[in-house]
C-alpha positions as CSV (number, residue, x, y, z in Angstrom):
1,X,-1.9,-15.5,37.9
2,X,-4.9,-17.3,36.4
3,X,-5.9,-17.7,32.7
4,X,-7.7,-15.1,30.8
5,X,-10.2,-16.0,27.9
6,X,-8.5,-14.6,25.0
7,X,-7.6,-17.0,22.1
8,X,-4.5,-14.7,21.2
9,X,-2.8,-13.8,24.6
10,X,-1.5,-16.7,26.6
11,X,-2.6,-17.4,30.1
12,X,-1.2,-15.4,33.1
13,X,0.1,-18.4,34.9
14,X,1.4,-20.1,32.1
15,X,4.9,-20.6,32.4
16,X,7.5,-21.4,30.2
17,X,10.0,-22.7,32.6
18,X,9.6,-26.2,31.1
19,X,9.2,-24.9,27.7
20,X,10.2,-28.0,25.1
21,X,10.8,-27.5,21.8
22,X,9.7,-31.0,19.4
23,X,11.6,-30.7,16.1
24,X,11.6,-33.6,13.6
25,X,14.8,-33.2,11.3
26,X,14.5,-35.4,8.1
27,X,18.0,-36.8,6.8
28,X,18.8,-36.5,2.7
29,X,18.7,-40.1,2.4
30,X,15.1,-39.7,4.3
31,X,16.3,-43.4,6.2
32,X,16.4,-41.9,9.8
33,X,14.3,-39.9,11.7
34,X,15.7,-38.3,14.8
35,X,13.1,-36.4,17.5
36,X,15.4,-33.7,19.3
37,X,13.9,-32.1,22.6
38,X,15.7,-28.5,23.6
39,X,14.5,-25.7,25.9
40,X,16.8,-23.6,24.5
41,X,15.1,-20.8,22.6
42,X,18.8,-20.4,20.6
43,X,19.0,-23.7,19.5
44,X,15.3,-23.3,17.7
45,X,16.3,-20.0,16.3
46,X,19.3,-21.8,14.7
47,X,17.1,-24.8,13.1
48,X,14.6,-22.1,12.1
49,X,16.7,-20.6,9.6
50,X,17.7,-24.0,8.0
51,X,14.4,-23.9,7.6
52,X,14.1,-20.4,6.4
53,X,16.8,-21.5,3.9
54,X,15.3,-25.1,2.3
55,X,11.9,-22.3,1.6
56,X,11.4,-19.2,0.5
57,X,14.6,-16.6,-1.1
58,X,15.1,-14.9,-3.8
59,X,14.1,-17.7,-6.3
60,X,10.1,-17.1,-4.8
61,X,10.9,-13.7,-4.2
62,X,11.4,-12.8,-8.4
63,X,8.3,-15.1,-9.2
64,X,6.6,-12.8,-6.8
65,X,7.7,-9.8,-8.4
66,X,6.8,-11.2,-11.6
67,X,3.5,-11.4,-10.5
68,X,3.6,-7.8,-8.9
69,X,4.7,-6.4,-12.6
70,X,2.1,-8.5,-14.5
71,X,-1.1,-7.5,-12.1
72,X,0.3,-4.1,-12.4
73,X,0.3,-4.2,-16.4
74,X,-3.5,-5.3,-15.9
75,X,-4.3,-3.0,-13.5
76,X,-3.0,0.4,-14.9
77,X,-4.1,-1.0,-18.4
78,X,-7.5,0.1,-16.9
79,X,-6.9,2.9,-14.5
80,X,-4.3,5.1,-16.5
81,X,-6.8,5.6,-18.8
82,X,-10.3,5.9,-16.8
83,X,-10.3,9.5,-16.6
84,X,-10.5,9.1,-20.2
85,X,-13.1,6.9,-20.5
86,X,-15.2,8.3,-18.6
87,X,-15.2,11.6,-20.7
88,X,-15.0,10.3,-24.1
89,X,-17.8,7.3,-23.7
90,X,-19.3,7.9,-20.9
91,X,-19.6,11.4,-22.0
92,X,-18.9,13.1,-18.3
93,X,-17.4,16.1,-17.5
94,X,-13.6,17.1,-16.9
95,X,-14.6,17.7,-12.8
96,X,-17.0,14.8,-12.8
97,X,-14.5,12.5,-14.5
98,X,-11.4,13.7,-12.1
99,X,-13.5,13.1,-9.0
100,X,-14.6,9.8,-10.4
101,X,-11.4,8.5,-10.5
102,X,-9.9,9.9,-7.4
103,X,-12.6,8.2,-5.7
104,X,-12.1,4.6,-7.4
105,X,-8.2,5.0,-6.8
106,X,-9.1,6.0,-3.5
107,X,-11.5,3.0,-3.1
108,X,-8.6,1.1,-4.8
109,X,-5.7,1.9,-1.8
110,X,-8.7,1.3,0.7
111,X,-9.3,-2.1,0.4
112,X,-6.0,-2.5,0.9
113,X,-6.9,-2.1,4.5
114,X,-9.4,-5.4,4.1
115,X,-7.0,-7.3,2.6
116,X,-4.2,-6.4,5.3
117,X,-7.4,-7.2,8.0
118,X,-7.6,-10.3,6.8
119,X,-4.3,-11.8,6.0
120,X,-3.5,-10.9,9.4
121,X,-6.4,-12.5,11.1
122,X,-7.7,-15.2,9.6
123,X,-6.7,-16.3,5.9
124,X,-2.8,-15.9,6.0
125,X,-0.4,-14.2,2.9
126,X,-1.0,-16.9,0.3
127,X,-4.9,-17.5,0.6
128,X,-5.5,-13.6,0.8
129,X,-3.3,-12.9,-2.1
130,X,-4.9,-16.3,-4.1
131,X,-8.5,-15.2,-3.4
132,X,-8.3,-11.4,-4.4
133,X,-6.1,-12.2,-7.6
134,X,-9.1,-14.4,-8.5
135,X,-11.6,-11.3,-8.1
136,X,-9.1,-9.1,-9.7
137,X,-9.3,-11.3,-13.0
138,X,-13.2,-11.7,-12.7
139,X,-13.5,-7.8,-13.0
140,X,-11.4,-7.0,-15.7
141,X,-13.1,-10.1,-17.3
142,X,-16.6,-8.6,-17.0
143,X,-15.4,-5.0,-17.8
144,X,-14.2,-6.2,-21.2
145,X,-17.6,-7.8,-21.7
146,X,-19.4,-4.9,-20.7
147,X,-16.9,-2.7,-22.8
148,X,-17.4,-4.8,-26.1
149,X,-21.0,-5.6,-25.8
150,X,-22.7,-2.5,-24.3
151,X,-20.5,0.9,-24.3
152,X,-18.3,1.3,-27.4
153,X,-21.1,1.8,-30.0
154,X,-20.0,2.2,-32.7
155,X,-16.4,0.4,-32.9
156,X,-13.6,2.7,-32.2
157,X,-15.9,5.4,-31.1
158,X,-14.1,7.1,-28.0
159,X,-10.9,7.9,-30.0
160,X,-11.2,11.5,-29.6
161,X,-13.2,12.4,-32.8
162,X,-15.8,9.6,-33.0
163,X,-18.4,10.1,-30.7
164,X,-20.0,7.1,-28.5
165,X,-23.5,6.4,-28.3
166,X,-25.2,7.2,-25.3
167,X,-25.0,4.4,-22.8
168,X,-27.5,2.0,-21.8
169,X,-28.3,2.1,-17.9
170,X,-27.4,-1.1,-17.6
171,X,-24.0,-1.2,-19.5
172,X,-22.8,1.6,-17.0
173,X,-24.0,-0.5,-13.8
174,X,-21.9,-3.3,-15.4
175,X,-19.2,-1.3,-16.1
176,X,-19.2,0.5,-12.3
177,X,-20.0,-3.5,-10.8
178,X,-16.4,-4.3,-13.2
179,X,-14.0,-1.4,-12.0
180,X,-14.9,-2.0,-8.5
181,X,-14.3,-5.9,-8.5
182,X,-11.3,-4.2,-9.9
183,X,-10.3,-2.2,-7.0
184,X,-11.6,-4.7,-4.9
185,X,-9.0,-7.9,-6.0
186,X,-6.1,-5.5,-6.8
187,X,-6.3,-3.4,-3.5
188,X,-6.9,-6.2,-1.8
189,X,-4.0,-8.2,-2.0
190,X,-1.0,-5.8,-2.9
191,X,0.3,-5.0,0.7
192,X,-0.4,-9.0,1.3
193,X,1.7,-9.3,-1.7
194,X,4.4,-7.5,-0.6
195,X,4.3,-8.8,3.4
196,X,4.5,-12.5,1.2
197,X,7.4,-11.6,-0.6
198,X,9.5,-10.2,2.7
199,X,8.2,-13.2,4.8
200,X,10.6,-15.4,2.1
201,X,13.4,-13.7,4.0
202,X,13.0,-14.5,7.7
203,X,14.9,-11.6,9.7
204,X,17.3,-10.8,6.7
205,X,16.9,-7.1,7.3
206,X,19.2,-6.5,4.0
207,X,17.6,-8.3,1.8
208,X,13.7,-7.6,2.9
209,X,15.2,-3.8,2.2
210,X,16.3,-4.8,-1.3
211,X,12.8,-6.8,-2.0
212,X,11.1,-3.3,-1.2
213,X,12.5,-1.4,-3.7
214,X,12.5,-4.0,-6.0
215,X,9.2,-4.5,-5.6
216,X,8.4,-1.0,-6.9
217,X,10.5,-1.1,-9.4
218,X,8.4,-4.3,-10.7
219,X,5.2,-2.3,-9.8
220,X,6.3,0.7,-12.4
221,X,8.0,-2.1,-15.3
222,X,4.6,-3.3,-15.4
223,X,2.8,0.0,-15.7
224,X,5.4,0.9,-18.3
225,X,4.0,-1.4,-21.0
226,X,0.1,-0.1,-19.7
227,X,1.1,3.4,-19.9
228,X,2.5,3.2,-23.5
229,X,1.7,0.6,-25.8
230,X,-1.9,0.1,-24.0
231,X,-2.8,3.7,-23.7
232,X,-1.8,4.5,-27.3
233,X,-4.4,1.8,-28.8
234,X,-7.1,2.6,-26.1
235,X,-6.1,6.3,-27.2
236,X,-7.5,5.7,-30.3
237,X,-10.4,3.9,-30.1
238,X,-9.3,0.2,-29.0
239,X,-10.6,0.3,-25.6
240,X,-11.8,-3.5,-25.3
241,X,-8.4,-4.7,-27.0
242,X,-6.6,-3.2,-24.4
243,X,-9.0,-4.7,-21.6
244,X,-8.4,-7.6,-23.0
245,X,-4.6,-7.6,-22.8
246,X,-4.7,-6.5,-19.1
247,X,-7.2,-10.1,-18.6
248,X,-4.5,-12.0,-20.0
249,X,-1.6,-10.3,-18.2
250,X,-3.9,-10.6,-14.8
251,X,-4.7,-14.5,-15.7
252,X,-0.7,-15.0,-16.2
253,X,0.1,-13.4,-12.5
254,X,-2.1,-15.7,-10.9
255,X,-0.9,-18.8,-12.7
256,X,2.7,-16.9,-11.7
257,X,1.6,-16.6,-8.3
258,X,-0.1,-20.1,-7.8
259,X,3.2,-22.3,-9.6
260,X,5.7,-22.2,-6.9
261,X,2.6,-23.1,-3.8
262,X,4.9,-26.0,-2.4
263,X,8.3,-24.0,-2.2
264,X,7.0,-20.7,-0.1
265,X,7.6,-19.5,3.0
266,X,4.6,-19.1,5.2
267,X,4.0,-17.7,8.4
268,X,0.4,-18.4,10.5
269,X,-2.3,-15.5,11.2
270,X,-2.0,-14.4,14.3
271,X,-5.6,-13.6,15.0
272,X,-7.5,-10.4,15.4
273,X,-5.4,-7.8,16.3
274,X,-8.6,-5.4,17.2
275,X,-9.2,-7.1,20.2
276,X,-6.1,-6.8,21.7
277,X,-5.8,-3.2,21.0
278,X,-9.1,-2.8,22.6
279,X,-8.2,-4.4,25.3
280,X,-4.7,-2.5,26.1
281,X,-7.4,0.3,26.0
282,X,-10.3,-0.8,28.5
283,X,-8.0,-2.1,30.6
284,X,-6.0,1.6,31.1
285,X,-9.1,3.1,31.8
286,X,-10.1,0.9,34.0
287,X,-6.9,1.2,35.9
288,X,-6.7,5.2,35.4
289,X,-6.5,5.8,39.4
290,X,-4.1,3.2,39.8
291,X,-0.3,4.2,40.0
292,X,2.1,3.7,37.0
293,X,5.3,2.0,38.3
294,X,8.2,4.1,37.5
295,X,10.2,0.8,36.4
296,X,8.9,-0.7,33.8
297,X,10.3,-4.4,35.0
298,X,7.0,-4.3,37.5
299,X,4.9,-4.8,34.8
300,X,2.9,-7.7,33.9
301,X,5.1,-9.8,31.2
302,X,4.7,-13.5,30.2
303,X,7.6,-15.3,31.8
304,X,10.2,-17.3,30.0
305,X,11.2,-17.0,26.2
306,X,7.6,-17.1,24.7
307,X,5.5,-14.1,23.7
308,X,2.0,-13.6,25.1
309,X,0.7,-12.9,21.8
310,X,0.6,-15.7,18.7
311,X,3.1,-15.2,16.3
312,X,4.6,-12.1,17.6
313,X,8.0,-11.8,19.7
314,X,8.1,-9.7,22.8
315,X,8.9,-6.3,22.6
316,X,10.7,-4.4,24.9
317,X,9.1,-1.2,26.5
318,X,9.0,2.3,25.1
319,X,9.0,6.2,27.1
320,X,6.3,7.2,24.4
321,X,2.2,7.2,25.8
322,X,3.0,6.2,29.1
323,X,-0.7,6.1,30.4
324,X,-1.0,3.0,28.3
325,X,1.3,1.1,30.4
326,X,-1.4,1.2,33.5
327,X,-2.5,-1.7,31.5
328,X,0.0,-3.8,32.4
329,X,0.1,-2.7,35.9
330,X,-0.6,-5.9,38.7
331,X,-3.2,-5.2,41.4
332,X,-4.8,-7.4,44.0
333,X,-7.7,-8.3,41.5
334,X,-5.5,-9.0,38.9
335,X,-3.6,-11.6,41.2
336,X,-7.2,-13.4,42.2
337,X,-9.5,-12.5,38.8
338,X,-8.5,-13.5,35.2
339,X,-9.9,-11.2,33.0
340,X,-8.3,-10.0,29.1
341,X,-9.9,-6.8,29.8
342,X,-8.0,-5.7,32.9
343,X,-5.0,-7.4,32.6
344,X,-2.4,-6.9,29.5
345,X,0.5,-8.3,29.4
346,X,3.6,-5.8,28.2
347,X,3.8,-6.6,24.4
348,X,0.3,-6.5,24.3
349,X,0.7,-2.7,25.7
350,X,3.8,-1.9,23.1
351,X,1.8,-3.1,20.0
352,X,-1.1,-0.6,20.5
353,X,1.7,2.0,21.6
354,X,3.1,1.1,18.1
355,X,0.1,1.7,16.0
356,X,-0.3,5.0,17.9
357,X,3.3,6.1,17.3
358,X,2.7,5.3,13.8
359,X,-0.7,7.2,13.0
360,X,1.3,11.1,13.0
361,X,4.1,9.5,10.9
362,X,1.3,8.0,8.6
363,X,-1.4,11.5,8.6
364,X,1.5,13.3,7.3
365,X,2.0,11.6,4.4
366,X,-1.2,12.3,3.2
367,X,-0.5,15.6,1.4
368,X,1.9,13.6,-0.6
369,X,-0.4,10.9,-2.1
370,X,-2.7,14.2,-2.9
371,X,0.6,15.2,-5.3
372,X,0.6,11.9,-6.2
373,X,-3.4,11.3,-7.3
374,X,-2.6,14.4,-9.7
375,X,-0.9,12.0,-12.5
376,X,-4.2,10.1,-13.1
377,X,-6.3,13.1,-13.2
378,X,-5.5,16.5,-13.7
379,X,-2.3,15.9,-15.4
380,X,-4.1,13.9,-18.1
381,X,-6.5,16.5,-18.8
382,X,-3.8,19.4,-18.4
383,X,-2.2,17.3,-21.6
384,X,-5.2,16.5,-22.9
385,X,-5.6,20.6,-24.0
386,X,-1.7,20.6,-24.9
387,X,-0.2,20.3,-28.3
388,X,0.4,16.1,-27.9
389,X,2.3,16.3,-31.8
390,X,5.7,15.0,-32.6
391,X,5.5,16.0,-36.6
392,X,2.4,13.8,-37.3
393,X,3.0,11.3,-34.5
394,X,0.0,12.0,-31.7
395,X,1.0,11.2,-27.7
396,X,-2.2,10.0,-26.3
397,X,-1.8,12.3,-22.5
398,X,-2.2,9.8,-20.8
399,X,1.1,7.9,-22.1
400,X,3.0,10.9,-20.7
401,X,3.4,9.4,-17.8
402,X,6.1,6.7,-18.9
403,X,7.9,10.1,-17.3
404,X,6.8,9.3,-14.3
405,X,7.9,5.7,-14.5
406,X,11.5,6.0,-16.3
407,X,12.6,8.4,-13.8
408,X,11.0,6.0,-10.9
409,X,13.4,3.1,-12.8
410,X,16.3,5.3,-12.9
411,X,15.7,6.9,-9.7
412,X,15.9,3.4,-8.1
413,X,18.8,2.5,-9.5
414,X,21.0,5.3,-8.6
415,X,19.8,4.8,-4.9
416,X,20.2,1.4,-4.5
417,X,23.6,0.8,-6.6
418,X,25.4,4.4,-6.1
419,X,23.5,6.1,-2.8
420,X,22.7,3.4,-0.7
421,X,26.7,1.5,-1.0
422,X,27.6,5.0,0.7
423,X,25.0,7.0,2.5
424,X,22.1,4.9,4.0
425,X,19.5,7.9,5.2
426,X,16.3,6.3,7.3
427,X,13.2,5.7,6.2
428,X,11.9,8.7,8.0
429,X,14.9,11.1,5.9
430,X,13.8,9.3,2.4
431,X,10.1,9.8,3.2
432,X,11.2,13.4,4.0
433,X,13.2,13.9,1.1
434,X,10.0,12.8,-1.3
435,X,7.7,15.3,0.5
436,X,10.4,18.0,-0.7
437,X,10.8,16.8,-4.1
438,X,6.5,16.6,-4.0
439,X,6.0,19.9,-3.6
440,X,9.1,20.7,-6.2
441,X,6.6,18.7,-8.7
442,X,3.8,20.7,-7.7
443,X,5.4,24.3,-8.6
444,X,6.7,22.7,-11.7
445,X,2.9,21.6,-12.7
446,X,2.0,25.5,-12.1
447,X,4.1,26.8,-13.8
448,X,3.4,24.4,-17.0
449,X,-0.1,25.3,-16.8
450,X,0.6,29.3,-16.6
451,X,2.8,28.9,-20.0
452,X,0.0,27.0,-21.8
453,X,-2.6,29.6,-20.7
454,X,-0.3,32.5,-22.3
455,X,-0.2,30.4,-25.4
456,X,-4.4,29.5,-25.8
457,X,-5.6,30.0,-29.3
458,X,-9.1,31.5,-29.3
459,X,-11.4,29.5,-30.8
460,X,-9.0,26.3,-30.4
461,X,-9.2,23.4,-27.4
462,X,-5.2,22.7,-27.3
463,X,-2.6,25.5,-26.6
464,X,0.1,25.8,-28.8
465,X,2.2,24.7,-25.8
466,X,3.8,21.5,-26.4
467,X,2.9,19.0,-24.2
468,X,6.8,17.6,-23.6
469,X,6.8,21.0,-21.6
470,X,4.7,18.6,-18.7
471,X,8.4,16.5,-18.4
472,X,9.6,18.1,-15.5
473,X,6.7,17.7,-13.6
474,X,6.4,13.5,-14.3
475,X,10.2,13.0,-13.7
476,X,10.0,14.6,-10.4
477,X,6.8,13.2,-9.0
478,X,8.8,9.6,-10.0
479,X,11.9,10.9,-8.2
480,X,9.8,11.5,-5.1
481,X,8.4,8.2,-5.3
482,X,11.6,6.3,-4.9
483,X,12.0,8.2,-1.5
484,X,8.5,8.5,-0.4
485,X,6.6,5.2,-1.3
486,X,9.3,3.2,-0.9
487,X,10.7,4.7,2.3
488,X,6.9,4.1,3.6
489,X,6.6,0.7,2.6
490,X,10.0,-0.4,4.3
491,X,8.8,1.5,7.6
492,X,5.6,0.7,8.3
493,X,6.7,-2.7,7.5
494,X,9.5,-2.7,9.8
495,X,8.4,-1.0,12.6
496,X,4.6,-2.8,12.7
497,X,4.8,-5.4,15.4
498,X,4.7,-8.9,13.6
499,X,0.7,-9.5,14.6
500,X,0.4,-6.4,12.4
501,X,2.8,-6.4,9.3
502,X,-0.1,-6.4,6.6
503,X,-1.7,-3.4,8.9
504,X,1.8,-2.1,8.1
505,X,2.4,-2.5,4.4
506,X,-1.8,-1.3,4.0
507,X,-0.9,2.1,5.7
508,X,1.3,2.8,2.4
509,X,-1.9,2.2,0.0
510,X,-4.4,3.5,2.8
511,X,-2.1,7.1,2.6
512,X,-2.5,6.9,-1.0
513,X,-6.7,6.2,-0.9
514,X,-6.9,9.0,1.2
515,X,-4.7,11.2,-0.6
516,X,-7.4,10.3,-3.5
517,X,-10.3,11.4,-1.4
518,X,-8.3,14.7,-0.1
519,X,-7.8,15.9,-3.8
520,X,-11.3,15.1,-4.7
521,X,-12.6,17.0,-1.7
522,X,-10.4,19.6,-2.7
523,X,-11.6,20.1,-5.8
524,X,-15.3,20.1,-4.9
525,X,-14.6,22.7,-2.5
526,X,-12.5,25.0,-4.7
527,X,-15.0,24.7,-7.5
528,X,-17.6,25.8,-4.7
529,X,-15.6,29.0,-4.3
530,X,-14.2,30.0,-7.4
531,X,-17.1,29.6,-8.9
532,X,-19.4,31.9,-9.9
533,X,-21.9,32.1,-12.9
534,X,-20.3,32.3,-16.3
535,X,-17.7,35.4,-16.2
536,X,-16.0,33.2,-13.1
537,X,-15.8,29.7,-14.0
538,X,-13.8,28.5,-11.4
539,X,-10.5,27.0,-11.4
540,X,-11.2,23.6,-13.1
541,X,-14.0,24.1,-15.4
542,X,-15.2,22.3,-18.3
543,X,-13.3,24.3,-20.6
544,X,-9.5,24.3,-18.9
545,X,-8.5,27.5,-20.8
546,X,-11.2,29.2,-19.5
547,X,-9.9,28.0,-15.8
548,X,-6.6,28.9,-13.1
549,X,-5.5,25.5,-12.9
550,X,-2.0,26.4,-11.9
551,X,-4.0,28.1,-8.8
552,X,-5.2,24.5,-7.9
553,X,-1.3,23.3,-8.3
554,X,0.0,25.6,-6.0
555,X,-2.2,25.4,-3.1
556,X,-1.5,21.7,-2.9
557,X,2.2,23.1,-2.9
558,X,1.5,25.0,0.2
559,X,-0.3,22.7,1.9
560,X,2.3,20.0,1.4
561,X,4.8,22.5,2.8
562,X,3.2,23.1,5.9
563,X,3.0,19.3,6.0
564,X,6.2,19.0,5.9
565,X,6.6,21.3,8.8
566,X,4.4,19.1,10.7
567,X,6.2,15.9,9.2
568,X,10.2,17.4,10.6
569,X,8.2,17.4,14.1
570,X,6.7,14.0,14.4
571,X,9.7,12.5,13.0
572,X,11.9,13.8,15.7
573,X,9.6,12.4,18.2
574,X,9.1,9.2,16.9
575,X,10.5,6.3,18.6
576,X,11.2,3.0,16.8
577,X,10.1,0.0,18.1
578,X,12.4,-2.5,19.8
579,X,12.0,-6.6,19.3
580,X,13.5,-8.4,22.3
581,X,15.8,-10.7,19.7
582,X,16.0,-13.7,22.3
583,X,12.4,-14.4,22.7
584,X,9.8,-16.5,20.8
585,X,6.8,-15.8,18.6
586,X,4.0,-16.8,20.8
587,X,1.3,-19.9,20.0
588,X,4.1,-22.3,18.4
589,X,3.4,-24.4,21.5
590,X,7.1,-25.7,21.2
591,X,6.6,-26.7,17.7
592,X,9.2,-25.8,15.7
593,X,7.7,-26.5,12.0
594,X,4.9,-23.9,11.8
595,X,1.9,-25.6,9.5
596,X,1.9,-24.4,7.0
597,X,-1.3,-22.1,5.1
598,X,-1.1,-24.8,2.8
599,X,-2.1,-27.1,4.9
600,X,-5.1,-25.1,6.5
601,X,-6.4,-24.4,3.1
């Protein structure tokens, strides 16, 4: 075969026959240096994970979680509350301010897509994660700046009682400019973030699985602290304060993050995975006359232990799109014409069959993250008309959902130290079960808000209804969490070729930015319907009691049921993938010491 111009797939008549593998092995007393030459992919695997061992584990792994649980502090120190702000000093309405902030949360989980993009491609884990921490601090610096010096006039206005002054134009364009770098920094590097803190594992399959759901569980310790302490000061009135304690938390996770940069555990980018996929593409419909070989050992694979694609292994084929595997297929113009676009070789075929296989798993959990989005908006406002008094102590709505988060910390626990020992379900049965208990959170949610409309006092905002009554719904949208998020973040990651594991651990935040954009679609549209003039306010209008809000709950109820239907279907179908365990990642070029980011930085 000849070569093909493509700076990610190896040439066609590259063998590997005389594959050598150049390790330098330093001794402890560093006084000999011995140069061993091998072809033997085992023997590389073996000094590999002495390598794997000397960097990276769980002594990285925590720091990393530290980090995870103080940019979280930071981040939900800001976003718990926004719905808030946005009503008490910005002055917009409950509609307005609920689609405002489905669309930054949205924006939020959607950059996780860039970040993924490029960690993958070009930057690497460490440089992606360094870079968008730095942004993250910068806009939580400038929305404290804009927050102190142009939109809480007069101090402690936006407490509930004291009313702001009206904003300049130019404090809210600082203040959109701020949230945004927010989303930006904080999207941007949390499915690097978590990729990172796997990679310090090598193949450990166990321990990656125990990272994951610690990794949550840091993710909800550090919105603990935001969603209490933080939201009961910005509650009343101390809105800058608390923007300034999430700057400090957010400059502490990148010192964190940046201490241990000698003792990680890096792994190269393996280039731009958009090519390839295009190309697996173009090349089956060029080749969509041409014959697919019943057995898939005639199609075009890179010989010898090496994969065709850098930093991937090979991947054994799959029965699922077979039409992709023309691709692959060798014709006479293959044998005398190199050309990317004609010719794939197999793993190149599996990882776009991958992604595909994926995308159903992924559309379904959509729904979910739409019952998810609720907490930050509609829940906060459903409390916000509640009776929020203990005897004379005041819960700020908002702070409700520590709920949310103890049952996620409990919830955790029980799985990992009392389900898991026992009964080990899949990732597609957890993700399952947290669809279930979704929808369970949804009816629950109803039927809080039909209570609190029986109990309205004319003439009053709250209803006598206390707002402890919202419990249930918190504790088991955290319960589904553990199953669903979780479950998500361990399969996407695992089953996402090695090219594409940031793509993977971005699909979890991508469901959840869509899910964002779903519920504020939904509520356009249903306020578009239901309403009509004053006697028919609609479902969510300005004044809740005069709404049917429970309405609202329970058609995302329904709608995540039928998802669910669809979810049981493309779960059955899905195949996983399957890593051929004796081969290489591609573009090592026999070097067994990968360089590290470091070093490219």
């Amino acid at each position: 075969m000849d070569p093909r111009n493509n700076d990610n797939v190896a040439p066609l008549n590259e063998r590997d026959e005389n594959l050598e593998v150049v390790e330098v092995v330093e001794t402890q007393d560093d006084q000999s240096i011995a140069s061993l030459k091998s072809d033997d992919s085992d023997l590389k695997k073996k000094i590999k994970n002495v390598e794997i061992r000397e960097k990276g584990g769980w002594t990285n792994a925590i720091i990393l979680l530290a980090n995870q649980g103080l940019a979280t502090l930071a981040f939900f120190g800001v976003g718990v509350n926004l719905v808030l702000f946005l009503t008490r000093v910005l002055g917009q309405g409950n509609a307005e301010a609920a689609n405002n902030v489905s669309k930054w949360t949205g924006t939020v989980y959607m950059f996780s897509l860039v970040g993924a993009f490029l960690s993958d491609s070009y930057w690497g884990r460490y440089l992606t994660c360094t870079i968008f921490q730095v942004i993250f601090v910068l806009g939580i610096g400038l929305l404290s700046f804009a927050s102190w010096f142009f939109l809480i006039k007069p101090r402690g206005c936006g407490n509930g009682d004291l009313i702001c002054n009206p904003s300049s134009s130019l404090g809210v364009a600082i203040f959109y400019l701020s949230v945004y770098l927010i989303a930006f920094g904080y999207g941007g590097h949390q499915p690097t973030l978590a990729t990172f803190g796997a990679d310090q594992f090598g193949e450990d399959k166990n321990n990656k699985a125990a990272f994951f759901s610690y990794f949550y569980f840091a993710l909800n310790v550090g919105s603990l602290f935001s969603n209490t302490i933080l939201v009961y000061f910005e509650d009343r009135g101390l809105w800058t304060e608390g923007f300034l304690v999430s700057l400090g938390s957010a400059i502490v996770a990148l010192m964190a993050f940046l201490a241990p940069t000698r003792r990680y555990r890096y792994v190269k980018p393996c280039g731009n995975p958009l090519p390839r996929v295009a190309q697996v593409f173009v090349a089956t419909a060029r080749k969509w006359r041409v014959v697919r070989p019943g057995n898939p050992e005639a199609l075009y694979e890179v010989e010898g232990p090496e994969s065709a694609i850098k930093g991937s292994r090979k991947i054994f084929h799959s029965s699922k799109f077979l039409f992709l595997d023309k691709a692959a297929v060798v014709t006479e113009r293959d044998r005398n014409e190199s050309n990317a676009w004609r010719l794939c070789s197999l793993t190149q075929v599996e990882e776009a069959k991958c992604v595909m296989k994926m995308l159903p798993i992924w559309l379904c959990t959509i729904i979910y993250s739409v019952i998810f989005t609720q907490m930050a908006s509609l829940f906060v406002e459903q409390g916000d008309v509640m009776d929020a008094y203990i005897g004379k102590f005041h819960i700020p709505a908002a702070s409700m959902s520590v709920f949310d988060i103890c049952s996620v910390l409990v919830s955790t626990g029980i799985y990992r130290h009392v389900i898991f020992p026992y009964v080990r379900p899949t990732e597609l049965m957890r993700m399952g079960i947290g669809l279930i208990i979704g929808i369970m959170a949804m009816v629950a949610a109803g039927l809080t808000e039909i209570q609190r409309l029986r109990r309205i006092v004319p003439g009053q905002k709250e209803s006598e209804l206390t707002i402890l009554w919202q419990i249930p719904q918190y504790v088991l949208v955290g319960a589904s969490e553990v199953f669903m998020y979780v479950g998500q973040l361990e399969f996407f990651n695992g089953q996402a070729p090695d090219g594409l594991k940031n793509l993977g651990s971005s699909l979890c935040m991508a469901s959840m930015a869509l899910g964002n954009y779903v519920s504020s679609l939904m509520v356009n549209i249903v306020m578009a319907i239901t309403a009509r003039g004053p006697d028919r306010p609609g479902w969510i209008p300005e004044n809740l009691n005069e709404g049917h809000m429970d309405r609202f709950y329970f058609l995302i109820a329904t709608l995540a049921a039928i998802d669910f239907v669809l979810y049981l279907i493309f779960a059955k179908w899905y195949q996983p993938i399957s890593h051929d365990e004796d081969s290489i990642k591609g573009g090592s070029g026999g070097n067994l010491k990968a360089d590290s980011e470091l070093d490219q930085v």
